[in-house]
C-alpha positions, 0 to 999 in steps of 0.5 A, spaced: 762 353 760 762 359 755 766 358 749 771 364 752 773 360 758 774 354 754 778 358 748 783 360 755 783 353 757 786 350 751 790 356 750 794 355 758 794 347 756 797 348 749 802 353 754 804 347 758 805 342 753 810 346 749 813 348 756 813 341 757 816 339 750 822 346 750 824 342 757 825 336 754 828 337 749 833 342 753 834 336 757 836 332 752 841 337 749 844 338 756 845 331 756 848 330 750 853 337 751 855 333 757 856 327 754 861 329 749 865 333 753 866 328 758 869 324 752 873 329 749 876 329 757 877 323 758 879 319 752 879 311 752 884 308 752 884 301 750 877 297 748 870 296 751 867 290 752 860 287 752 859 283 759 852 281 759 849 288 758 854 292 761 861 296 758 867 294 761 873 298 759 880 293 758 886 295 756 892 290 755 900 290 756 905 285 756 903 278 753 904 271 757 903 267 764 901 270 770 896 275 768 895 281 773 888 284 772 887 290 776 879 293 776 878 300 778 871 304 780 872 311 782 879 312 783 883 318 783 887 319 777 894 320 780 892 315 785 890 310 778 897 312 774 901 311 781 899 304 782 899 302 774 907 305 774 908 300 780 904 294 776 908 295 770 914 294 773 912 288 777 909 285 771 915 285 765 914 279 763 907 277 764 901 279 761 897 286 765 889 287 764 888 294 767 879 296 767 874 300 768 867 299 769 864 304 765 860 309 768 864 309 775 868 316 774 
């Protein structure tokens, strides 16, 4: 192979490389640019707990017996402040666990 051809080999894979590496990064940017604005949008409410390597989001109202836990996923917002103004009421003088499975927006 004549010195030409492999200056011109090594230049296209230097190329790529630093294609491959602007991706990357740009890939990690994007991602943390999402992460913030997905905070700043929904805020927590409440704390986060660790269950065996998973987050889970809890928030307390009320204290005593019975407790009345209500898990949400992907629900609505309207539907999940709906059916949180109907618990409230039905549980004054008990103890109401509401949480949220992070990452299940």
């Amino acid at each position: 192979m004549q010195p030409h051809n492999k200056r011109r080999i090594r230049f296209v894979l230097k190329c790529f490389l630093l294609l491959l590496v602007l991706a990357v990064l740009a890939g990690i940017a994007y991602e943390q640019l999402g992460r913030r604005r997905h905070r700043e949008r929904f805020p927590q409410v409440g704390r986060s707990v660790d269950i065996g390597g998973r987050s889970l989001n809890i928030y307390c109202s009320g204290e005593g017996s019975p407790a009345v836990i209500l898990d949400y996923g992907r629900v609505r917002p309207r539907l999940r402040e709906f059916d949180l103004s109907k618990a409230d009421r039905a549980v004054r003088a008990g103890l109401l666990v509401r949480s949220r499975r992070l990452g299940l927006e």
